[in-house]
VOPAGU-2260 file (C-alpha; in pm, 1 decimal, decimal comma):
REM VOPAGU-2260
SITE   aa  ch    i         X         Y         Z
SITE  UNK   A    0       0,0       0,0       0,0
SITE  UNK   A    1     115,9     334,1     -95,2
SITE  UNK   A    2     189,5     642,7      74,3
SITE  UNK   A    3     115,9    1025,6     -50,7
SITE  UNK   A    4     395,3    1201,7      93,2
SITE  UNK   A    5     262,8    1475,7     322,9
SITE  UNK   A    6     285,9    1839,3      98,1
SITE  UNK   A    7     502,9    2066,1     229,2
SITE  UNK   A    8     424,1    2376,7     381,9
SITE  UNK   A    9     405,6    2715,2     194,1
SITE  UNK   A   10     743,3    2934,9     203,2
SITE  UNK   A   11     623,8    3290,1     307,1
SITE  UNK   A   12     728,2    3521,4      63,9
SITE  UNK   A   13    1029,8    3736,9      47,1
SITE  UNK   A   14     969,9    4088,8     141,5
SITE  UNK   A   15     953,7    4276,9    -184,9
SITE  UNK   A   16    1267,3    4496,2    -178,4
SITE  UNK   A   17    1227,9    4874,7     -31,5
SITE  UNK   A   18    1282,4    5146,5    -247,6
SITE  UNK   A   19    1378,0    5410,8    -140,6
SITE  UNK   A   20    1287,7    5728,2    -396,9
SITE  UNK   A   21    1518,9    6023,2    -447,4
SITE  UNK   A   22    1402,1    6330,4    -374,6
SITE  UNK   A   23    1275,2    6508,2    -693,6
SITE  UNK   A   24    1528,1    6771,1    -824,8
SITE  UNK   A   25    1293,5    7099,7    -814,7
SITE  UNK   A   26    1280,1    7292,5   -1189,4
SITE  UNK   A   27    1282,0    7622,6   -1030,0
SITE  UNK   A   28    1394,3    7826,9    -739,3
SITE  UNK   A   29    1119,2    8121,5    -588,4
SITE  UNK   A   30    1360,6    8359,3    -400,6
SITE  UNK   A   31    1253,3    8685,7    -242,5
SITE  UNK   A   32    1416,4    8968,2     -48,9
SITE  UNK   A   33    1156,6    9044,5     175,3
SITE  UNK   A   34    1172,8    9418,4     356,0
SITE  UNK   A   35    1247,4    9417,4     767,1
SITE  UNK   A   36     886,9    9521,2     889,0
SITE  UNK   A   37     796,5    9169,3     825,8
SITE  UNK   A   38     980,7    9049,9    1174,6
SITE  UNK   A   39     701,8    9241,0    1316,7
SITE  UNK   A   40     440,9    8946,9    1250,3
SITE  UNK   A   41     475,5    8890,3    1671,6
SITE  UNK   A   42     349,3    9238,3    1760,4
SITE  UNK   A   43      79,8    9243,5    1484,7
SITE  UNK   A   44     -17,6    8874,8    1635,2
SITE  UNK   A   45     -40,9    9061,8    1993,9
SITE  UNK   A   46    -252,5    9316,0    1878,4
SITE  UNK   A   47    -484,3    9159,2    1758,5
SITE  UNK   A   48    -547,2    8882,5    2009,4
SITE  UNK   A   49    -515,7    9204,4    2282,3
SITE  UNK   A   50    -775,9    9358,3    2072,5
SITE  UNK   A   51   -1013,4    9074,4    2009,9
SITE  UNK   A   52   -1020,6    8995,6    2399,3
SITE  UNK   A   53   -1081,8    9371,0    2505,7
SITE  UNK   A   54   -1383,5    9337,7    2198,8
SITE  UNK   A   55   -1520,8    9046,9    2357,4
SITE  UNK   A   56   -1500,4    9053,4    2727,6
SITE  UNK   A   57   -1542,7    9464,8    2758,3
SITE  UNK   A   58   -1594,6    9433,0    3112,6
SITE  UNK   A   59   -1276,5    9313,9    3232,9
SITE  UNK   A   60   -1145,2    9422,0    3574,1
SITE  UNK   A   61    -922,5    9692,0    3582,7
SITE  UNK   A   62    -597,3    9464,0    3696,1
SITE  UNK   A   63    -692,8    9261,4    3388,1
SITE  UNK   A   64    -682,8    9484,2    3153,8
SITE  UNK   A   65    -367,5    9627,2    3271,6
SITE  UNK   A   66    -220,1    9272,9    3264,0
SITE  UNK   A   67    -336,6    9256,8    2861,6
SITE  UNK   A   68    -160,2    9583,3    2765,3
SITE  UNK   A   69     157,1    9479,3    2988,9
SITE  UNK   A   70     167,5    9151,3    2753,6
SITE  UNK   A   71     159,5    9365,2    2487,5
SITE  UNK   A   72     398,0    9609,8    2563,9
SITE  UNK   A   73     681,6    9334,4    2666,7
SITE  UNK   A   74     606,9    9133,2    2331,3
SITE  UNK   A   75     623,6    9495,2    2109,1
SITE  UNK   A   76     929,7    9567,0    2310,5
SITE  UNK   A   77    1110,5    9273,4    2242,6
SITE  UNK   A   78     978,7    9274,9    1887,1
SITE  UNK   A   79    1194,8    9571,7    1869,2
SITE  UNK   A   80    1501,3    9452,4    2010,4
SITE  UNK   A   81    1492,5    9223,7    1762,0
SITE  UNK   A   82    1427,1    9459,2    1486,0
SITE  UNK   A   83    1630,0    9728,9    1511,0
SITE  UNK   A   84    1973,9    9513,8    1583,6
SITE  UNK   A   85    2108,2    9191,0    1452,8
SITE  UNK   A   86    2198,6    8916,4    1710,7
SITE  UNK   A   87    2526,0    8723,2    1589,4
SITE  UNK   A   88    2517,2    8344,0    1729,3
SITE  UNK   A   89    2819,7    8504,8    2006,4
SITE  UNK   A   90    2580,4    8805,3    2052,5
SITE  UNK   A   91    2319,3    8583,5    2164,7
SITE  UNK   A   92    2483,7    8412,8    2353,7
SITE  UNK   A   93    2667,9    8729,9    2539,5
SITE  UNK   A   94    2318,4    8907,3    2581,5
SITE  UNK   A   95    2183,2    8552,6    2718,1
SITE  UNK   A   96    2469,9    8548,2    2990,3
SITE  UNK   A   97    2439,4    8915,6    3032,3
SITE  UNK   A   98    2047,0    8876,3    3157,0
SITE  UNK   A   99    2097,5    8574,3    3385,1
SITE  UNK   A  100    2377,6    8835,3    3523,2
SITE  UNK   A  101    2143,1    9083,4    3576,8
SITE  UNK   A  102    1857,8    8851,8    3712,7
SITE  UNK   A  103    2099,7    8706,9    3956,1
SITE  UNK   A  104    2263,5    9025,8    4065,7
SITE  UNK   A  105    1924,7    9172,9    4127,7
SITE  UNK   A  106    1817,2    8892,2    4351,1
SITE  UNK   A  107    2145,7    8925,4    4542,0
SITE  UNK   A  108    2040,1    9285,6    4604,8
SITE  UNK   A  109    1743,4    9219,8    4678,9
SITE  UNK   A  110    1824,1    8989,4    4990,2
SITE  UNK   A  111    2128,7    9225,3    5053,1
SITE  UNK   A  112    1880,1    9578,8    5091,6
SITE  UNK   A  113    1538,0    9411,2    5176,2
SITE  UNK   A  114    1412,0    9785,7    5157,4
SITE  UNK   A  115    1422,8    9795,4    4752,3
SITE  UNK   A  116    1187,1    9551,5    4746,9
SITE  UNK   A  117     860,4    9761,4    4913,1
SITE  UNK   A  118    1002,6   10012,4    4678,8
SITE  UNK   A  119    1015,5    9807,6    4365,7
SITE  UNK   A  120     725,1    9718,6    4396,1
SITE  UNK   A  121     554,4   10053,1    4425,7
SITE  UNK   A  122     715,2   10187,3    4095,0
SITE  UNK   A  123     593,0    9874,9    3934,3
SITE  UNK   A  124     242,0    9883,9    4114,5
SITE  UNK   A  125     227,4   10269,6    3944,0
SITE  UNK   A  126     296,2   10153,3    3622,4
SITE  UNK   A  127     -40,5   10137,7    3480,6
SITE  UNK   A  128    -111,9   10159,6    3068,2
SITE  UNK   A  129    -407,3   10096,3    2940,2
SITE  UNK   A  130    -539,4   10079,6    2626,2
SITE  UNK   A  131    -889,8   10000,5    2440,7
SITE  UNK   A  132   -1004,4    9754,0    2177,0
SITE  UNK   A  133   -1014,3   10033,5    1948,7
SITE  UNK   A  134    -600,9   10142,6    1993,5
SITE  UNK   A  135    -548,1    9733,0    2001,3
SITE  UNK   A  136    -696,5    9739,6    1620,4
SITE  UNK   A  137    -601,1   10001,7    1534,0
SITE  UNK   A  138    -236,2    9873,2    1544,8
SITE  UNK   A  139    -279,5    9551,0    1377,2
SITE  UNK   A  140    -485,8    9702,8    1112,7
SITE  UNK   A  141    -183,1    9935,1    1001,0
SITE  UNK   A  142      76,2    9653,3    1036,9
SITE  UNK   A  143    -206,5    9448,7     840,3
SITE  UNK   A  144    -203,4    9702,6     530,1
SITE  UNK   A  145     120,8    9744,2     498,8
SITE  UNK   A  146     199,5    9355,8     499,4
SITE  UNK   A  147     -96,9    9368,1     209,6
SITE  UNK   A  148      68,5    9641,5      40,2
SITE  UNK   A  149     433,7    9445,4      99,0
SITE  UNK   A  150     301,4    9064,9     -23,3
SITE  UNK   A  151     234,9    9307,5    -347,5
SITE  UNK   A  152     522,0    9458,0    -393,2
SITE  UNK   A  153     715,5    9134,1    -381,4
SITE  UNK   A  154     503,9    8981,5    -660,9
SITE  UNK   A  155     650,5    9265,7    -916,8
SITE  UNK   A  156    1021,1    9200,1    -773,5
SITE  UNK   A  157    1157,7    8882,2    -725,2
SITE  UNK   A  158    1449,7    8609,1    -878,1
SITE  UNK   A  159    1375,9    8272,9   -1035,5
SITE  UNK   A  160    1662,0    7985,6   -1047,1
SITE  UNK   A  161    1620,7    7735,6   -1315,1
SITE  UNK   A  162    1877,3    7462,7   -1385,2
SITE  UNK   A  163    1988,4    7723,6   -1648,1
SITE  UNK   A  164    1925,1    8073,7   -1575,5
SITE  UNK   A  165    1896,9    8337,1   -1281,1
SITE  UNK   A  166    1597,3    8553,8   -1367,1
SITE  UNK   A  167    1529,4    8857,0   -1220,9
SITE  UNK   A  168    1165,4    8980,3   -1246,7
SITE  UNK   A  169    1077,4    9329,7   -1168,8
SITE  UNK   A  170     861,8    9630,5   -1223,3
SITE  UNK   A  171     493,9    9680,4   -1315,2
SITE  UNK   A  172     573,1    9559,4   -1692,1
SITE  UNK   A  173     702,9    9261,7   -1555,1
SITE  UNK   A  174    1093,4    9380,2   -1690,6
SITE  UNK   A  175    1340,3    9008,0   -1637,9
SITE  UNK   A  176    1714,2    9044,4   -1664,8
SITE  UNK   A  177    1883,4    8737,7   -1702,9
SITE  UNK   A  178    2240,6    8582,9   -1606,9
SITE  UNK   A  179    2366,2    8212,9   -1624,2
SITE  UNK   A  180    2296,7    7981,3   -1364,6
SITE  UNK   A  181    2561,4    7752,4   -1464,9
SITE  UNK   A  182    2842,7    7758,9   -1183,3
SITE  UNK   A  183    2682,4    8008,6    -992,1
SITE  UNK   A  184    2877,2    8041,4    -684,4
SITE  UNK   A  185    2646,0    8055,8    -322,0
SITE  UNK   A  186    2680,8    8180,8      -2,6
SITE  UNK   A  187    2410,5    8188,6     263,2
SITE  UNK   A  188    2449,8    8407,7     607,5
SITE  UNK   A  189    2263,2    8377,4     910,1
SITE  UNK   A  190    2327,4    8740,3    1071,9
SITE  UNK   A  191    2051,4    8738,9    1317,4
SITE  UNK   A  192    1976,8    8433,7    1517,3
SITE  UNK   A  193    1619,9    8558,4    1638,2
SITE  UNK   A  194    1500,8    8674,8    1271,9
SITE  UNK   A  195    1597,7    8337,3    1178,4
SITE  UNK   A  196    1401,5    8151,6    1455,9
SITE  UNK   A  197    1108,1    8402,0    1381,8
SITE  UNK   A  198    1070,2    8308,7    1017,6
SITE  UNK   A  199    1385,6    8071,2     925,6
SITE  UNK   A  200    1550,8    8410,6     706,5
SITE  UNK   A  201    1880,6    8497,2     662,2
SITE  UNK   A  202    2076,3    8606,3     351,7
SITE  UNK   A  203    2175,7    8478,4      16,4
SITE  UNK   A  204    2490,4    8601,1    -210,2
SITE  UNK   A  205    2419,0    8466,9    -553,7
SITE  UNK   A  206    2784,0    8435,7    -741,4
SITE  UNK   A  207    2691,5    8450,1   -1131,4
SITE  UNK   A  208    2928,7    8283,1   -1397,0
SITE  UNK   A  209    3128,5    8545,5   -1536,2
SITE  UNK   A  210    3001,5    8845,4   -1377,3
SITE  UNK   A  211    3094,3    9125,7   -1177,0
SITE  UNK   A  212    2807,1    9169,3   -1033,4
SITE  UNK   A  213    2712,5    9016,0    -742,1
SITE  UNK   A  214    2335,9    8959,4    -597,2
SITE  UNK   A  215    2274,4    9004,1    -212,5
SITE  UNK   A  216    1914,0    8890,9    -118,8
SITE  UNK   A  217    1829,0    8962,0     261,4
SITE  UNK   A  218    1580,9    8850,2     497,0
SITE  UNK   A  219    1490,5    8574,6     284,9
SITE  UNK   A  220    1227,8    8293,5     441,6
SITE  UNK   A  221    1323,0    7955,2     483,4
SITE  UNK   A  222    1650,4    8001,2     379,4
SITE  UNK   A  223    1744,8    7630,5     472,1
SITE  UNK   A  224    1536,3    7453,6     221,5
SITE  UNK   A  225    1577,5    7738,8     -14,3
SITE  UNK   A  226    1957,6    7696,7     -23,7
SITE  UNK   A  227    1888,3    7304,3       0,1
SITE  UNK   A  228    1687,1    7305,8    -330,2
SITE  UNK   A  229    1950,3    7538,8    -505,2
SITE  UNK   A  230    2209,6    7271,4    -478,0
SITE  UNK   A  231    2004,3    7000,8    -575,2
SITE  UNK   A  232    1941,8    7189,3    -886,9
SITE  UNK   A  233    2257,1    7336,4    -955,4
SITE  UNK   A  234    2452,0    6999,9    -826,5
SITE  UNK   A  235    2242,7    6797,0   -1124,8
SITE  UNK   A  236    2322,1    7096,8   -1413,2
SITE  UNK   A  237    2692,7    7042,5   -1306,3
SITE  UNK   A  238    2695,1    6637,2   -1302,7
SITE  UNK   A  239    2503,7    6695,9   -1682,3
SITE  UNK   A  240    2737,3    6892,8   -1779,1
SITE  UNK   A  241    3027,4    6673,4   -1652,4
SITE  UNK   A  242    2878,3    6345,5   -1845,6
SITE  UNK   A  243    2914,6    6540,0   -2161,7
């Protein structure tokens, strides 16, 4: 009597092999020197949550409303600061040290004259602004226009990077001047270390191909990935050009 041999069991199947895609090499480069007023997004932001909380709750308490203009003042100072002066990576880090300094040396004086304190906090305690939905608005509407009028602008002056030319598009009649993009030498500078954490800017110095001239683009957003996708491109027009 015969025997079927028992059938095997099924293999599982290999994993199909991962594969992992290359990120696409962009066609074209967007970049746009963007005026300084723009770092004051924080401060617009302020006023209008300062004013939309005045607008809705009208009948807050005196100390509250105080407290809501205080907010505003320390964020619109500070929005200043960084404004009006640039902030180095060893600035930063020296006006970091320099505050801790300060907070320290205040607390040692504080427990070394107890009698500053009562007095301290009287000047504070008489430090009262105030301000209305109305003045609250009023500031983020004029920051609010002139971003409008600035997200214009840059649509009538701006540069375009394609694997072979560097564009430049400006004026009302939509003028371009145009240089080669083919070993264009870049350099990208992070001057301020706040304006960069506010909106990832800093500033680009385009190097064109047999040209005198060179381009410096400031306050440019996301300079990072801009300056990424630049060498993508320009790192694929030189390994073309090298296969030739």
């Amino acid at each position: 009597m015969s025997t079927v041999p028992p059938t095997p069991p099924a293999q599982p199947a290999a994993p199909a092999p991962v594969v992992h895609k290359k990120d696409p090499i962009p066609q074209r480069v967007i970049l746009v020197a963007y005026p300084k007023i723009v770092f004051l997004y924080p401060t617009f932001l302020a006023a209008l949550a300062a004013g939309i909380a005045m607008a809705i709750y009208p009948q807050l308490e005196t100390n509250q409303s105080y407290l809501i203009s205080s907010i505003f003042m320390i964020v619109l100072a500070l929005n200043l600061m960084v404004f009006s002066f640039d902030f180095p990576r060893e600035t930063s880090l020296a006006l970091a040290a320099f505050v801790i300094a300060i907070v320290f040396g205040m607390m040692l004086l504080l427990r070394s004259y107890a009698l500053l304190g009562p007095w301290i906090t009287e000047v504070l305690a008489a430090y009262h602004p105030a301000a209305n939905a109305t003045f609250f608005f009023s500031i983020a509407s004029l920051l609010g226009i002139i971003y409008l009028f600035v997200l214009v602008s840059v649509q009538f002056d701006y540069w375009e990077v394609t694997p072979n030319e560097l564009l430049h598009h400006h004026g009302m009649m939509s003028d371009m001047k145009r240089f080669p993009s083919a070993n264009m030498r870049i350099d990208k500078e992070i001057n301020d270390v706040f304006e960069n954490l506010l909106l990832g800017s800093g500033r680009l110095i385009l190097h064109p191909h047999d040209e005198n001239r060179t381009i410096v683009l400031d306050n440019v957003m996301r300079i990072n990935t801009k300056e990424r996708n630049l060498m993508k491109m320009l790192g694929a027009l030189k390994v073309q050009i090298a296969g030739r």
